[in-house]
C-alpha positions in Angstrom: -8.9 151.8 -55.9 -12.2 152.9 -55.1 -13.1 156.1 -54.4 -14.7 157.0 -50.5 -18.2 157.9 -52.9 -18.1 154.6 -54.6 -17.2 152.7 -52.0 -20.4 154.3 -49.9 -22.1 153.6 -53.1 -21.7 149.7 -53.6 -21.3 149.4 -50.4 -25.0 150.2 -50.2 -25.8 148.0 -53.1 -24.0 145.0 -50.9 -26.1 145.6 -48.3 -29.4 146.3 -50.0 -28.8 143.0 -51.9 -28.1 140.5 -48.7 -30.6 141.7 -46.1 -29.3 138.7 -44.2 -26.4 141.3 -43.1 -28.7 142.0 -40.2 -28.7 138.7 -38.6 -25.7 139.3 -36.4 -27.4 142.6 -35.0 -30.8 141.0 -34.1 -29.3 138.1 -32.8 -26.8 140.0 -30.5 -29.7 142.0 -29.3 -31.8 138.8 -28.4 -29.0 136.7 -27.0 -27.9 139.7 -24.7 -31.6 140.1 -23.7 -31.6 136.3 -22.8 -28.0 136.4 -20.9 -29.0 139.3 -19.1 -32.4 137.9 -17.8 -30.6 134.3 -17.3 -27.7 136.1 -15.1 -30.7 138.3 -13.3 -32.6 135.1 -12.6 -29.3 133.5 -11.1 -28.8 136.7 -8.6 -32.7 136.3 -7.8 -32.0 132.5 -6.7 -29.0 133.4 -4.5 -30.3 136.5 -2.8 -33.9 135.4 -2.7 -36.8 137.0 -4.1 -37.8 139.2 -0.9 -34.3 141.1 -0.8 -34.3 141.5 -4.6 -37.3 142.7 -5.1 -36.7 145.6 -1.8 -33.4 146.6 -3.3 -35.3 147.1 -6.5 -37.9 149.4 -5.1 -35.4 151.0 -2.8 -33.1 151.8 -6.1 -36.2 153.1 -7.9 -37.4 155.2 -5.1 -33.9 156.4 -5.0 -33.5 157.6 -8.3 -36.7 159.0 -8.3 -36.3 161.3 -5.9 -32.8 162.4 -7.2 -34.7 163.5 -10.0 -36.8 166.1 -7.9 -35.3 169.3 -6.5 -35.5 169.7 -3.2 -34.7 167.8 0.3 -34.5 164.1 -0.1 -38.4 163.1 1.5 -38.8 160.9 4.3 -39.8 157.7 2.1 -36.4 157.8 0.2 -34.0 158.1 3.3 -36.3 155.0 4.7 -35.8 153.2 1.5 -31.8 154.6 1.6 -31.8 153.0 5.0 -33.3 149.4 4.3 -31.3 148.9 1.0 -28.2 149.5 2.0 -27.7 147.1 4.4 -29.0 144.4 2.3 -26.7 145.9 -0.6 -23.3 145.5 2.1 -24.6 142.2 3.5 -24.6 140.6 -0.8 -21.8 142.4 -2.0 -19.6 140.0 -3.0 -23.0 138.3 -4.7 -23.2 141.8 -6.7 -19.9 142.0 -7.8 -19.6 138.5 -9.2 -22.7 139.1 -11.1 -21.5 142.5 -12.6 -18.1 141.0 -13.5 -20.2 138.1 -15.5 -22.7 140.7 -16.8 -19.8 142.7 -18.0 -17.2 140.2 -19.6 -20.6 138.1 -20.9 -22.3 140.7 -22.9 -18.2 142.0 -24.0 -17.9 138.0 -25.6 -21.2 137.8 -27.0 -21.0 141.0 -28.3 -17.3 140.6 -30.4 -18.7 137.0 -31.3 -21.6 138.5 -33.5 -19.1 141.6 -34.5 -16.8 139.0 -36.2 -19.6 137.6 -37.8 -21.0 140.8 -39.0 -17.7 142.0 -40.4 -16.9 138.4 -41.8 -20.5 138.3 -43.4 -19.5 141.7 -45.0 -16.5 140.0 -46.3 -18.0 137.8 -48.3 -20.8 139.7 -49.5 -18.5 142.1 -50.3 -16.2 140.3 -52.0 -18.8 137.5 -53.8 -21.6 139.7 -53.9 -23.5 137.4 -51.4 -23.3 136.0 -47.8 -25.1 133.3 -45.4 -25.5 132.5 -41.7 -22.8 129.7 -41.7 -20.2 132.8 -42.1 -21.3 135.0 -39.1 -20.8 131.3 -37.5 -17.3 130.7 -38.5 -16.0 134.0 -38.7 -17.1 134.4 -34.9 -16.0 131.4 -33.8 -12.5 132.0 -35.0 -12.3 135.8 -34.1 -14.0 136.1 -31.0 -11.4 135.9 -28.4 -8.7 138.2 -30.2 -11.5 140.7 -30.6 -12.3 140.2 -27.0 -9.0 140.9 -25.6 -8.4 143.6 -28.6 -11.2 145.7 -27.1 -9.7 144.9 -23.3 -6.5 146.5 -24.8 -8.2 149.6 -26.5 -9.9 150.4 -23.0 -6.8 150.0 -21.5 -5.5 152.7 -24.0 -7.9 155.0 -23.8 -7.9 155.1 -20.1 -4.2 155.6 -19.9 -5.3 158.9 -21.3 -5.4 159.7 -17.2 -2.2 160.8 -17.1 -3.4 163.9 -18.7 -5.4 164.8 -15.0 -2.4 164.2 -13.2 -0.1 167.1 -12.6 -3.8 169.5 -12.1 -5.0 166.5 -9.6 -2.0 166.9 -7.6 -1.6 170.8 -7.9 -5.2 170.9 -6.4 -4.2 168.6 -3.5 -0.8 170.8 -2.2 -3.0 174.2 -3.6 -6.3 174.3 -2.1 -8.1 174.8 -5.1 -5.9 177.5 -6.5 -6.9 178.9 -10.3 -3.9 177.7 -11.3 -4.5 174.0 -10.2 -7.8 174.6 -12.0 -6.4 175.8 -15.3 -4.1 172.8 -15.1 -7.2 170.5 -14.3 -9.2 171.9 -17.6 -6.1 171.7 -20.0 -5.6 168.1 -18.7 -9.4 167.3 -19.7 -9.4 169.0 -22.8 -5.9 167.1 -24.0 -7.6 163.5 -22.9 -10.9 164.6 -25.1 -8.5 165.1 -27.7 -6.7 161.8 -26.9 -9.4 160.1 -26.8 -10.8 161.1 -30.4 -7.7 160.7 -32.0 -7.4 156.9 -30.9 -11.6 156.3 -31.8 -10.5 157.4 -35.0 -7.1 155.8 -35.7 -8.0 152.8 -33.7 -11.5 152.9 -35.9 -10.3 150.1 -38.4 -8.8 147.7 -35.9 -12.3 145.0 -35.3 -11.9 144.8 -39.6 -8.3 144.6 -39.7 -8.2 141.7 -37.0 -11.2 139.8 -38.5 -10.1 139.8 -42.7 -6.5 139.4 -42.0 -7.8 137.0 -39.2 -4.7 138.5 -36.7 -4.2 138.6 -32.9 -5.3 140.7 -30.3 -2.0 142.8 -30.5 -1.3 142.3 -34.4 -4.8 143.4 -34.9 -4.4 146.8 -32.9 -0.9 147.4 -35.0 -2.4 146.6 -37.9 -5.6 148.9 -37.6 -3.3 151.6 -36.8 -1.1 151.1 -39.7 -4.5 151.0 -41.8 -5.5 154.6 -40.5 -1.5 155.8 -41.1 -1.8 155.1 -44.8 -5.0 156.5 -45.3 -5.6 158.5 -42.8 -8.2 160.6 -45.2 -10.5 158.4 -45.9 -10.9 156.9 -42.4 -11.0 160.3 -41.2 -14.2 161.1 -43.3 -15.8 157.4 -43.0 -15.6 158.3 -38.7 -17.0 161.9 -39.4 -19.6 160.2 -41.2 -21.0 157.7 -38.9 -20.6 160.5 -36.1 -22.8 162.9 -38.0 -25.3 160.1 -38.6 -25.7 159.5 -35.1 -25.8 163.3 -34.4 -28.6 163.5 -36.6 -30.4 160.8 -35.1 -30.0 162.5 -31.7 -31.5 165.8 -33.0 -34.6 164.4 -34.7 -35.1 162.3 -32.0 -35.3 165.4 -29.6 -38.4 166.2 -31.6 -40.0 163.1 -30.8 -39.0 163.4 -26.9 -41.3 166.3 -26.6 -44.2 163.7 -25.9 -44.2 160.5 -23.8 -46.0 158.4 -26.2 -44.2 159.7 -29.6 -40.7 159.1 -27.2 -41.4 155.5 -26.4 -42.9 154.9 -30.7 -39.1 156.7 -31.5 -37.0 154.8 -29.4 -38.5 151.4 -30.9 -38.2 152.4 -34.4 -34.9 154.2 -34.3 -34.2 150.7 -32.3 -35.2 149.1 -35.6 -33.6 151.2 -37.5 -30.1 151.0 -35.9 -30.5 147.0 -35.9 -31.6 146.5 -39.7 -30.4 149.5 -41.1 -27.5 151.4 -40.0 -25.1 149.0 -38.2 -25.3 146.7 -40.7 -24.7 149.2 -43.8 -21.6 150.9 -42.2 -20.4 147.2 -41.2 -20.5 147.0 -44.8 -19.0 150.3 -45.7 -16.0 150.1 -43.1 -15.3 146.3 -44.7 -15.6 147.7 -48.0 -13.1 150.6 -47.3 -10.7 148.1 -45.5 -10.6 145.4 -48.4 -10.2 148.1 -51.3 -7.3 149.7 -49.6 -5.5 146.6 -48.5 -6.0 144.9 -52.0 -2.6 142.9 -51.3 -3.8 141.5 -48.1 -7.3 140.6 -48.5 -7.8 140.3 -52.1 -9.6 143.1 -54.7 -13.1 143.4 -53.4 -16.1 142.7 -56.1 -17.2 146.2 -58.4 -20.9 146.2 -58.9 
């Protein structure tokens, strides 16, 4: 068995030798792009072009003026006034194309997921990878992982519960502190509900896509992954976390400009795509197949 510093180590050789391990990143990026614009151009054809385009510049004046202090001015309550009735009168239009944006981008995006992890797989295990096995491996996985993730959202947001005895104190207690105490331990216990399942339900997308399970068997079998080695997946979370942390903060130096800001956002954009997702694809995979060596076989040492 590998230890967490090798398998970070050749799991960086794996990805430095098969660049191809991007593919499902730029393609998800460019298909999304596409399905978003298709499903926009669909709404524009429904609702016409003149409606669209004064919701738009309605929304934008909107927004705008939420972002200056003050008293709303007289050209965003005019523009609150024309939109809205145009947003009541196409509603039902909105929320048709929000459910299809929504569930769309969710199946694209599992679709090129399986095929990421499935590419690592191989590469992983062979020491090299092509297109037809993002292909196959989405195609066979991308429904369980669909509904997978529908579960783990359902899971997460059952985390409610938490708010419930301080929501229901504040409605019989006007406010009281007590009802507010109750409120804030409620929100700190989901926080920590919440990060206990990102990290024990971490493994789940690599559990269901090697062992090729379902939906449910892929959940249970995630878990069980993070219950037997509940170190390593521990650190592997803490370090993808502080990756993105420190992202964030250099990225706050670039934000001090408007020009460096918008030169940052499409290199780190880059970055993420080629780089990062790809490599702790790799590294996740890598951990998952060395620890379950009975299930999905011993993966390659380089």
């Amino acid at each position: 068995m590998e230890r967490l510093g090798e398998v970070l180590r050749n799991g960086a050789y794996t990805w430095k030798q098969n660049p191809i391990l991007c593919a499902p990143f730029v393609l998800d990026t460019f298909v999304q792009f596409f399905f978003f614009t298709l499903v926009l151009v669909g709404l524009v054809a429904v609702i016409g072009t003149d409606p669209f385009m004064t919701i738009v510049s309605g929304i934008s004046e909107i927004m705008q003026v939420s972002q200056t202090p003050g008293e709303p001015s007289l050209e965003a309550v005019e523009a609150m006034a024309e939109v809205t009735p145009l947003v009541v009168q196409f509603i039902g239009v909105f929320i048709v194309t929000l459910i299809i944006m929504v569930v769309g981008s969710a199946l694209i995006s599992a679709f090129f997921e399986a095929g990421a992890v499935g590419m690592a797989k191989n590469a992983t295990m062979t020491g090299t990878t092509r297109m037809n096995n993002l292909f196959w491996y989405g195609r066979r996985n991308t429904v369980s992982l669909f509904l997978a993730n529908i579960v783990i959202v359902l899971i997460f947001l059952a985390g409610i519960v938490f708010l419930v005895p301080g929501i229901l104190l504040l409605d019989t207690s006007d406010g009281s502190g007590v009802a507010v105490a109750v409120v804030a331990i409620g929100s700190i216990l989901w926080i920590g509900y919440a990060i206990i399942l990102s990290i024990g339900l971490a493994p789940v997308t690599y559990a269901l896509v090697i062992d090729n399970k379902g939906p449910i068997e892929g959940i249970e079998r995630g878990w069980k992954f993070f219950s037997s080695h509940k170190l390593d997946v521990f650190l592997m979370w803490i370090m993808v976390i502080a990756i993105a942390i420190l992202i964030s903060v250099v990225g706050q130096i670039f934000f001090m400009h408007p020009v460096t800001a918008v030169i940052w956002q499409f290199v780190i954009s880059l970055i993420n795509i080629c780089i990062l997702q790809p490599i702790i694809t790799v590294w996740w995979t890598r951990l998952y197949l060395d620890r379950e060596t009975l299930a999905a076989g011993t993966p390659a040492q380089y």
